[in-house]
C-alpha positions as CSV (number, residue, x, y, z in Angstrom):
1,X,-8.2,1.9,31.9
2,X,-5.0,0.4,33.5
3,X,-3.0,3.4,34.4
4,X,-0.3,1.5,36.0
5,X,3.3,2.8,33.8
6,X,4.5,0.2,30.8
7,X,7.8,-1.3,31.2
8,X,7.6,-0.9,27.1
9,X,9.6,1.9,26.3
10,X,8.6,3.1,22.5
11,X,10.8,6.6,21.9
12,X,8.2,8.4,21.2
13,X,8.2,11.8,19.5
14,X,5.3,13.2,18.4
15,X,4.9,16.4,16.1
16,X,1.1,15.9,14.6
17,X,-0.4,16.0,17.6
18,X,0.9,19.7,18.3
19,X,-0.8,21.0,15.3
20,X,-3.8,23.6,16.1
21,X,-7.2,21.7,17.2
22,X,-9.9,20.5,14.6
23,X,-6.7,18.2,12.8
24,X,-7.3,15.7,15.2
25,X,-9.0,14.5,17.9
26,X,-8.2,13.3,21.3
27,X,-9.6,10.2,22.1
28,X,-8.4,6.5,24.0
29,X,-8.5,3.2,22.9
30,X,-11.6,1.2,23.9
31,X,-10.6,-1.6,25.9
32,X,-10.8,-5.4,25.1
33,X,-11.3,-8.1,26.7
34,X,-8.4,-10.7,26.3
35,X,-5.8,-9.0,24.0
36,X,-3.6,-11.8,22.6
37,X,-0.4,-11.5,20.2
38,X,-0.7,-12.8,17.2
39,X,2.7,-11.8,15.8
40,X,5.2,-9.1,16.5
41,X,7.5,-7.9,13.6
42,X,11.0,-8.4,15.4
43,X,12.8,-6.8,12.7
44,X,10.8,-3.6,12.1
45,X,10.8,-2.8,16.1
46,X,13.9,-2.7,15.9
47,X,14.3,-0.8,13.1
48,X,11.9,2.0,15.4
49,X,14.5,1.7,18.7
50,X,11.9,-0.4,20.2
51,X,12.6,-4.3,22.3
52,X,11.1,-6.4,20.6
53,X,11.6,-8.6,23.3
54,X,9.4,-6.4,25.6
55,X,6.8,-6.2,22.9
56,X,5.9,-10.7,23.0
57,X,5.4,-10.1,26.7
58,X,1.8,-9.3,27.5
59,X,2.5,-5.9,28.2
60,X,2.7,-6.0,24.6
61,X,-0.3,-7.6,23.8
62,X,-1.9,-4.8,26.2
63,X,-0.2,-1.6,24.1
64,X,-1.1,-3.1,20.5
65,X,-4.9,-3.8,21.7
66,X,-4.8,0.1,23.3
67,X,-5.5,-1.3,26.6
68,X,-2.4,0.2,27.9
69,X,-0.7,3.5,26.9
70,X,2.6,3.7,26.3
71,X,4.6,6.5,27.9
72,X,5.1,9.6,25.4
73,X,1.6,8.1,23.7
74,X,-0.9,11.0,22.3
75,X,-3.6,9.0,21.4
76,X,-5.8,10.9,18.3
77,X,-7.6,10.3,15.6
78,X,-7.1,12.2,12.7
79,X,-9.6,14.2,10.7
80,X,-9.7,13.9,6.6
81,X,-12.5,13.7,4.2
82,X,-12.0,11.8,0.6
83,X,-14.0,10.9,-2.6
84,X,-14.9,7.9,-2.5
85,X,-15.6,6.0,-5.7
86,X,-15.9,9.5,-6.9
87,X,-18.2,11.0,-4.6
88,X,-17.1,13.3,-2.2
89,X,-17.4,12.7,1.5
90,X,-16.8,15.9,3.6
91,X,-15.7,14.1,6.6
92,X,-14.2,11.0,7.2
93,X,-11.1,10.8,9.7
94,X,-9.9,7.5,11.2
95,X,-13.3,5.7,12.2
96,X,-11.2,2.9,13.8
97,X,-7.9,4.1,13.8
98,X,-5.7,6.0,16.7
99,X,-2.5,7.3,15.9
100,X,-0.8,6.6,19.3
101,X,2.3,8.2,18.3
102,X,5.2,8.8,16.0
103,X,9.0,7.5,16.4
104,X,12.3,8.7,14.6
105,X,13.7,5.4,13.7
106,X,17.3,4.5,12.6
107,X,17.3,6.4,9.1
108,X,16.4,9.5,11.0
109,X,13.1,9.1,9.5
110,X,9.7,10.2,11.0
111,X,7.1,7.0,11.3
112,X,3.4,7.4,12.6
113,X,2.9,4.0,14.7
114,X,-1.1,3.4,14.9
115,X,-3.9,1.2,15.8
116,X,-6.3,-0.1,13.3
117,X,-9.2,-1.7,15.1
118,X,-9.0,0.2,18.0
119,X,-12.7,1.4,18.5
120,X,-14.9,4.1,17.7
121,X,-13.7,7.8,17.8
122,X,-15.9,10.8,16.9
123,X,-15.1,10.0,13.3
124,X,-16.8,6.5,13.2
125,X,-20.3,7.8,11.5
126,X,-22.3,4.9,13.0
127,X,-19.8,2.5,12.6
128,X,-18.4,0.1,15.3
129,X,-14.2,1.0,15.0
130,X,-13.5,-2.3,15.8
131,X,-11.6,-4.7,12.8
132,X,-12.0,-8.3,12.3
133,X,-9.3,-10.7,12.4
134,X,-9.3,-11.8,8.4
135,X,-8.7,-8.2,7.2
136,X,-5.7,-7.6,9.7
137,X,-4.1,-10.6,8.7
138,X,-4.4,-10.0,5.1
139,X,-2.8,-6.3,5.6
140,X,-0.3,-7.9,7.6
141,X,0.5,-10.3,4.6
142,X,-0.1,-7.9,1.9
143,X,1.6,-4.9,3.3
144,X,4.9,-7.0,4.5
145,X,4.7,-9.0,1.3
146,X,4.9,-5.4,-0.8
147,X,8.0,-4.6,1.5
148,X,10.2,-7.3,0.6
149,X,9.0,-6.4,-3.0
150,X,10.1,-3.1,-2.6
151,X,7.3,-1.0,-3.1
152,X,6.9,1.9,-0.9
153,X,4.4,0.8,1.7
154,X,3.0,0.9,5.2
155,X,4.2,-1.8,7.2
156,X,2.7,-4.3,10.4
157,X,4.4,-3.7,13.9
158,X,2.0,-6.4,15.1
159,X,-1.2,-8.3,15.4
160,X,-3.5,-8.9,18.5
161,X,-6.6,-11.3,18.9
162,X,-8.7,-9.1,21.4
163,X,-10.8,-11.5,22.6
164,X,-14.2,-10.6,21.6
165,X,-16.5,-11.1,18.3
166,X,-16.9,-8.3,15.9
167,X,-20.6,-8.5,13.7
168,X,-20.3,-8.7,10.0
169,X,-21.9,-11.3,7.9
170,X,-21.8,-12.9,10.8
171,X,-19.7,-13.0,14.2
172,X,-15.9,-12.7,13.5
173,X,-12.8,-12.7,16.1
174,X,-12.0,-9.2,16.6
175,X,-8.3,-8.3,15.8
176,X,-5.9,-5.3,15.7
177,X,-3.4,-4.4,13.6
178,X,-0.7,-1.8,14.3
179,X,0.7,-0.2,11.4
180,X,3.6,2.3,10.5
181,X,3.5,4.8,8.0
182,X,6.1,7.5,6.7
183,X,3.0,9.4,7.7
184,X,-1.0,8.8,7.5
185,X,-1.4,12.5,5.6
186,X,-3.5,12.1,2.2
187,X,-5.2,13.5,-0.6
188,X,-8.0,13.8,1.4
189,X,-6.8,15.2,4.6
190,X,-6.1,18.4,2.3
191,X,-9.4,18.2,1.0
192,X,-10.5,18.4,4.3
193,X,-9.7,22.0,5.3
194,X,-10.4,23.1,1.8
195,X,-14.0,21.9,1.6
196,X,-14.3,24.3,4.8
197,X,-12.7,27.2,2.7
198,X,-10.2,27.3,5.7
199,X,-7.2,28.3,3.8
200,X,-4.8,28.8,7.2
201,X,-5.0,25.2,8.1
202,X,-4.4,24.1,4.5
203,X,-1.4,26.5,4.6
204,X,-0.3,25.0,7.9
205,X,-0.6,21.3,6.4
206,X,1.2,21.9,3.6
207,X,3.9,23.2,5.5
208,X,3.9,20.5,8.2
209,X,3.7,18.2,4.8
210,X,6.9,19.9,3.0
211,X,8.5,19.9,6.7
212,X,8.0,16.0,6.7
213,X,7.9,14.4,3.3
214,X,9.5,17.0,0.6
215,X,11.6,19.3,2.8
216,X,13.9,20.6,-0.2
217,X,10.7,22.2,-1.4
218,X,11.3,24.4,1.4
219,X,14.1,26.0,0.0
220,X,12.5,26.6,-3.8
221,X,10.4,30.2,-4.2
222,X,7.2,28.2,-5.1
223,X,7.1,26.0,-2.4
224,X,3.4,24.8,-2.8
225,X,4.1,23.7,-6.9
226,X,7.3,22.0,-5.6
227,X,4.5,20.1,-3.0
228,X,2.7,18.8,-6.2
229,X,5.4,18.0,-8.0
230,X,6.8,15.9,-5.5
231,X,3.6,14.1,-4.7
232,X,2.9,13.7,-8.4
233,X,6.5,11.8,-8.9
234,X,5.9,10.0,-6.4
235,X,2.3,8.6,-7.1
236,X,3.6,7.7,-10.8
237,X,6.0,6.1,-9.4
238,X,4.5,3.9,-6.9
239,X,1.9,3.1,-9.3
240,X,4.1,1.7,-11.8
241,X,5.1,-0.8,-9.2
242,X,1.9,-1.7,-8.8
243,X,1.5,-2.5,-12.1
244,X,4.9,-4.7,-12.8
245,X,3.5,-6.7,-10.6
246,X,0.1,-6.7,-11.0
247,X,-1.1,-5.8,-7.8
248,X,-4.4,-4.0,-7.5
249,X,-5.0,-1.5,-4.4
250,X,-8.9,-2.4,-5.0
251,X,-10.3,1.3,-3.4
252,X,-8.2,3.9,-4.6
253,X,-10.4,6.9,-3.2
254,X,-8.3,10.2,-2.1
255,X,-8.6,9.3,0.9
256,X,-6.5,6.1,0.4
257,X,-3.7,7.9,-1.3
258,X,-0.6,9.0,0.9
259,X,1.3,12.1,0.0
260,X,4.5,10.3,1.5
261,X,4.1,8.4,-1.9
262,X,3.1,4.9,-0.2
263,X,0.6,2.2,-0.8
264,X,-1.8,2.7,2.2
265,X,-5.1,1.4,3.6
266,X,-5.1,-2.3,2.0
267,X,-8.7,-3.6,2.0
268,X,-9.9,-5.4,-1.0
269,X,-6.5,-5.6,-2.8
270,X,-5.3,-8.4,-4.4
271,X,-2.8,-9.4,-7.3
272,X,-3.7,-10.9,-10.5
273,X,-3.2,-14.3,-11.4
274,X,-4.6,-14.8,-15.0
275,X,-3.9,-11.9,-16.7
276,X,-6.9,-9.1,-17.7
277,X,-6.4,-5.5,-17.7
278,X,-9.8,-5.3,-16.7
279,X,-9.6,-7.5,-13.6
280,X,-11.2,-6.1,-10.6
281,X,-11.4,-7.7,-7.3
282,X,-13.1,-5.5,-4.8
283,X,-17.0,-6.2,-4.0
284,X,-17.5,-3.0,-3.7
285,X,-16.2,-2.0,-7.3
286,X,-19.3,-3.0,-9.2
287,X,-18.1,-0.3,-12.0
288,X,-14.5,-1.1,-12.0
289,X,-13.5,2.4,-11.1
290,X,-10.2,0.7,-9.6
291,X,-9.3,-2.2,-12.0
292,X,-5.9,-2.8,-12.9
293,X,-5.8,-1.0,-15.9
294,X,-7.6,1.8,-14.5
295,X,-4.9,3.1,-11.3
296,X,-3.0,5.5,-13.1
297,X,-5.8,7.1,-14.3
298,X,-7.1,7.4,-11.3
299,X,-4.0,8.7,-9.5
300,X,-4.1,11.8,-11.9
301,X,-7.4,12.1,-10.9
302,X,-7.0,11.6,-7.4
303,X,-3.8,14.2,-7.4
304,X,-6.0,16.9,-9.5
305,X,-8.0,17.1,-6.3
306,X,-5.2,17.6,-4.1
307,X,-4.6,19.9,-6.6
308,X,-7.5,22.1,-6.5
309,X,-7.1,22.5,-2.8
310,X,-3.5,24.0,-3.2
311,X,-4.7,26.4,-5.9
312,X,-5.4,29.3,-3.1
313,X,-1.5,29.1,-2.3
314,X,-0.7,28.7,-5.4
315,X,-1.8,31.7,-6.1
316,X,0.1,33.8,-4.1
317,X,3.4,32.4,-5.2
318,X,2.4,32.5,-9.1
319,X,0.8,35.8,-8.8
320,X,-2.8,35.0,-9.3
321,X,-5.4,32.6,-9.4
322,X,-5.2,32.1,-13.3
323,X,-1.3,31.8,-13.1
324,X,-1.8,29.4,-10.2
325,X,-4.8,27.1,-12.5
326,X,-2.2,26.7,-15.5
327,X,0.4,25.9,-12.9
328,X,-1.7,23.1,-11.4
329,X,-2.1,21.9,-14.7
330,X,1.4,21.8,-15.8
331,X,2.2,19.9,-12.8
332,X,-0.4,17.6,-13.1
333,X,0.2,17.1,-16.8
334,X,3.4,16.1,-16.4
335,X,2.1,12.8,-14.7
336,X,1.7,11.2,-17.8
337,X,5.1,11.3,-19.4
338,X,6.6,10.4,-15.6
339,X,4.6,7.2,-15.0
340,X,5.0,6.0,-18.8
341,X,8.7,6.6,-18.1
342,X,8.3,4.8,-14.5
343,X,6.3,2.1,-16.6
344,X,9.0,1.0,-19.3
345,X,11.5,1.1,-16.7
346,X,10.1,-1.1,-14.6
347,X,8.9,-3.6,-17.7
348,X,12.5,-3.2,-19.0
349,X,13.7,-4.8,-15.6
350,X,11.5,-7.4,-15.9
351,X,12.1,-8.2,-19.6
352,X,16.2,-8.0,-19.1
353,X,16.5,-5.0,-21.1
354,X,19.3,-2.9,-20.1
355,X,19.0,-0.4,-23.1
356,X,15.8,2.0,-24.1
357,X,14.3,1.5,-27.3
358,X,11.2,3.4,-29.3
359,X,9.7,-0.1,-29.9
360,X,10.2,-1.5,-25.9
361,X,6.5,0.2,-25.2
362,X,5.1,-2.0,-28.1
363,X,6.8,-5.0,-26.9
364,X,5.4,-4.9,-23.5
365,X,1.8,-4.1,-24.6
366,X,1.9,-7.0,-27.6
367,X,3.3,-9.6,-24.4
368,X,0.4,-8.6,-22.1
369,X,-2.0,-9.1,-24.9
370,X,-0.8,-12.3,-25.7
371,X,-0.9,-13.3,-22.2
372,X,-4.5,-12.1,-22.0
373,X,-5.2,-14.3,-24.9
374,X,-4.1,-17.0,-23.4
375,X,-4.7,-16.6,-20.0
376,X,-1.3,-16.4,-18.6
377,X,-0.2,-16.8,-14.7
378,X,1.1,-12.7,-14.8
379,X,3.7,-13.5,-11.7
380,X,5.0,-16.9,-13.4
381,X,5.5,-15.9,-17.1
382,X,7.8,-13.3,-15.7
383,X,9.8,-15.5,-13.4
384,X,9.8,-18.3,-16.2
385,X,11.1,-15.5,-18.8
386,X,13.8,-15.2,-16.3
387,X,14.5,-18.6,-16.5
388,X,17.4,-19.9,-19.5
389,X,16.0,-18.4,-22.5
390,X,12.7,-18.1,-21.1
391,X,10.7,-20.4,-23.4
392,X,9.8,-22.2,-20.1
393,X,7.1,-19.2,-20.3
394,X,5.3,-20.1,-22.8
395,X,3.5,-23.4,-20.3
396,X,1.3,-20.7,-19.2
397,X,-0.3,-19.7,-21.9
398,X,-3.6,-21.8,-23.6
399,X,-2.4,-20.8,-27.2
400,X,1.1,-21.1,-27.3
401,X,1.6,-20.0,-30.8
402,X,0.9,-16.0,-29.5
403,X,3.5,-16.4,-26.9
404,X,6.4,-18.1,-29.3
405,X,5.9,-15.5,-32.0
406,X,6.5,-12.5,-29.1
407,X,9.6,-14.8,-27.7
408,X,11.5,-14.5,-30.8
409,X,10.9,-10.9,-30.8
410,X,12.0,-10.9,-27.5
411,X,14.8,-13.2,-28.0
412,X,15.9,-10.8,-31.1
413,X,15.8,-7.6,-29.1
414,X,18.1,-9.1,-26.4
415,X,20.5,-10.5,-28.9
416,X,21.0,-6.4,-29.8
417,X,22.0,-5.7,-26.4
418,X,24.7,-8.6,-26.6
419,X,23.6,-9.4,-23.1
420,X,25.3,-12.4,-21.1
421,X,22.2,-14.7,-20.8
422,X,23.5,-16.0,-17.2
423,X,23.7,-12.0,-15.8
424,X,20.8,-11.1,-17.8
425,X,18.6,-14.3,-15.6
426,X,20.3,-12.8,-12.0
427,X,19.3,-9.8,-12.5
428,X,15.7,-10.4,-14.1
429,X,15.3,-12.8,-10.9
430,X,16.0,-9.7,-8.9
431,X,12.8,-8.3,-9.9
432,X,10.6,-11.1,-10.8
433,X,9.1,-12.8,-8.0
434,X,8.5,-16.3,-7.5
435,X,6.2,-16.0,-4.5
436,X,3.3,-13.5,-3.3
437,X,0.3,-13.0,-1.5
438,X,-2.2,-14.9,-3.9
439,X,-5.3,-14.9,-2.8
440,X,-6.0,-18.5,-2.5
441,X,-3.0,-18.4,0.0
442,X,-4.0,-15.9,2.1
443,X,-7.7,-16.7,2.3
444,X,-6.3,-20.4,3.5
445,X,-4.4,-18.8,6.5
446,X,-7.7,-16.7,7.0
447,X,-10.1,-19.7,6.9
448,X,-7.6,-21.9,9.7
449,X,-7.1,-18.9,12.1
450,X,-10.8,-18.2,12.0
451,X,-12.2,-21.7,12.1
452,X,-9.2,-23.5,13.9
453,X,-7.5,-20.5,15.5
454,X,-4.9,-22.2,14.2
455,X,-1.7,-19.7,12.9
456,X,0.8,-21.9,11.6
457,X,-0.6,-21.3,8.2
458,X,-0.2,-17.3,8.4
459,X,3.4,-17.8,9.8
460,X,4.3,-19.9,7.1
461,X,3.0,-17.9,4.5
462,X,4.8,-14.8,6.1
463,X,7.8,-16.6,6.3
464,X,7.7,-17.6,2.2
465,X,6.9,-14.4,1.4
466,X,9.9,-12.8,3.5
467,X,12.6,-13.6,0.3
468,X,10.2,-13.3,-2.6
469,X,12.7,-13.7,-5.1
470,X,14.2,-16.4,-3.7
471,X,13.1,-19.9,-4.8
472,X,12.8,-22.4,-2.1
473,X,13.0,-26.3,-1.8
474,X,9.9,-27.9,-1.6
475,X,7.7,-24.2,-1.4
476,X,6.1,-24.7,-4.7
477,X,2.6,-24.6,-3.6
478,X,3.2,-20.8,-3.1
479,X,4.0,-20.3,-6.2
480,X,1.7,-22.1,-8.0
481,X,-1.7,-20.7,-9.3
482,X,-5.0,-21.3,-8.0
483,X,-6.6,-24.4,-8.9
484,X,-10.3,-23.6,-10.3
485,X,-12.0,-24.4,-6.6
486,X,-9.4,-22.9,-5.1
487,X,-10.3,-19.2,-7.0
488,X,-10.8,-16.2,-5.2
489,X,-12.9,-13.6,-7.2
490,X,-13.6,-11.4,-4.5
491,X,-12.0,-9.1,-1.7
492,X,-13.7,-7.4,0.6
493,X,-12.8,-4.1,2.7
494,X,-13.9,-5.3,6.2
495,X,-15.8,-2.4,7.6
């Protein structure tokens, strides 16, 4: 390894790494053969006190592919287990991953900066750690694109070529990604310790978790329910944005769910075109576990596990391990009424409705029936309801006659709110997005960096997808839906 000193200072300050041994493990980057940039995110470096400058030198290619260290650096990889499609899996950790360090940025946050691609650490079970240059440009797009969206979500630093092939169908440029996260603690880091029954280093990650993410729970007698709670709101939440805008994480295994309340670990996510709550997208979903209409469900299931490995803690606080189980499940109840809330809030955004209703829950579900009855574009009968009057919707759908009977509905229950139809557009345009990540789009940009190493493409597409809501001259290819042989019915995870 090149040992000489970076001139890249990143202000690192790192607090996981000084928790007690068996969180982590120590470990160094493999090294590559000819790390390359790809692209550096100018604006987020920033953001983490960091040149961005100094980052599009090669020094900078040499830190993002880990051949270089960074001053400050602790290299690890960190140790979690996880159900995965329901099964559980005692150990997992970052196979590919190394947390290199974290940096208090300029809202005097705490932001893990890793490597994803980086080679195999004691966690790799077999696997080769390395990650191939389709999948780090789709997280790139994916993760950016949910940004400017404004979901919670982790976000690309930068992309490297490294020079060499990775083997998966077949040989594939190798890539890495570096990613920030509010943290990289989840579900199933907690289930880690408590599958081991070793209740002081669940106790000291809790702490370190309230410490980080929820650190007014700190200050409330039952500390560990004020944990859930948080992480419950959170999750329901998040999830509702997912759904307004019909995004689908594709692998939504505890191990893939953040307690910071982010969307992390894109794989085989995607967002809907034609409307279906069924749709599913990930090859590895043969059940559809993880289809659309299936995530909330599956975040209160995923949050009753986290659940269950609090319940020794609990129990002190609530005075016994019964008191502590109907605690759990209070908390955990309480999931549904906060993500149906979440849920109309967000639909009443998109459908201009600035006052609550009993019947606004039946007018949502009745529109994305219709729209599955007629096989509407979801992003673009939104934006086109946001248009005028928003009969310009009604193009998308195969049967017209089921979308005009739900726009005079529509059309009645705004005329109750006496809303100003030019304020009402603004503001629906403000959370209906004209452009993101199709798939079509972002499996072009794949195909030409792959076959032609060309990257205009992924620049381009990055660039659209930088203003979502903002219409642009001569763009509408991104917007449009796929044509039929331009279809993508399937994502992979790219391990």
């Amino acid at each position: 390894m090149d040992t000489a000193a970076p001139s890249i200072a990143i202000p690192f300050d790192n607090s996981y790494a000084r928790l007690p041994q068996g969180f982590s493990a120590r470990i160094s980057p493999a090294q590559v053969r000819a790390p390359r940039l790809i692209h550096v995110n100018d604006e987020l470096a920033r953001f983490l006190y960091i040149d961005p400058e100094a980052l599009h030198s090669q020094e900078g290619a040499e830190v993002f592919a880990g051949n270089r260290i960074a001053d400050g650096s602790e290299p690890l990889a960190m140790a979690y287990a996880g159900h995965q499609f329901g099964n559980f899996v005692p150990q997992l950790g970052d196979g590919r991953a190394c947390l290199l360090g974290e940096v208090v940025a300029e809202d005097g946050k705490r932001y893990d900066v890793q490597l994803k691609g980086s080679g195999p650490t004691p966690f790799s079970r077999r696997g080769d750690g390395r990650a191939a240059l389709g999948p780090v440009l789709r997280e790139y797009l994916v993760s950016e694109a949910m940004h400017r969206l404004g979901v919670p979500t982790t976000r690309a630093l930068a992309a490297v070529l490294t020079g060499e092939a990775v083997m998966r169908e077949e040989m594939i440029p190798g890539a890495i990604l570096t990613r920030v996260a509010s943290s990289h603690l989840r579900v199933g880091t907690f289930e880690y310790f408590a599958a081991r029954e070793d209740t002081a280093s669940v106790r000291t990650l809790t702490e370190y978790a309230i410490s980080r993410h929820y650190p007014a729970a700190a200050e409330i007698s039952k500390r560990y329910r004020a944990l859930l709670e948080g992480v419950v709101q959170r999750q329901a939440a998040l999830v509702a944005q997912w759904m307004g805008l019909g995004f689908i994480h594709g692998v939504m295994n505890t191990d893939n769910t953040s307690i910071s309340g982010e969307t992390i670990d894109y794989g085989p996510c995607a967002f809907m075109e034609a409307y279906h709550s069924a749709t599913v997208f990930s090859a590895s979903d043969r059940q559809g576990r993880y289809a659309y209409a299936n995530q909330p469900g599956i975040a209160v299931w995923n949050l009753s596990r986290l659940g269950e490995t609090l319940l020794p803690l609990m129990a002190e606080e609530e005075g016994s391990p019964e008191a502590a189980l109907a605690a759990a499940y209070e908390v955990l109840n309480g999931f549904g009424p906060l993500y149906e809330a979440a849920y109309l809030r967000v639909f009443r955004a998109k459908l201009g409705l600035a006052q609550e209703q009993d019947e606004d829950a039946a007018l949502v579900k009745d529109l994305l029936e219709a729209m599955a009855a007629g096989r509407a574009d979801f992003t673009l009968t939104f934006r086109h309801l946001s248009e005028d009057d928003g009969s310009g919707a009604g193009e998308q759908f195969s049967n017209r006659a089921t979308f005009d009977a739900w726009h005079c509905r529509w059309l009645a229950r705004l005329a109750e709110e006496g809303s100003l139809q030019g304020e009402r557009n603004a503001a629906m345009q403000r959370t209906n997005p004209v452009y993101i990540p199709r798939n079509h789009l972002v499996q072009e940009v794949i195909d030409a960096a792959i076959l032609r190493q060309d990257f205009a493409p992924f620049e381009r597409l990055l660039g659209v997808l930088a203003s979502p809501f903002d219409e642009k001259p001569g763009q509408h290819r991104f917007a449009a839906r796929a044509r039929a042989e331009q279809r993508v019915f399937q994502t992979f995870c790219g391990t």
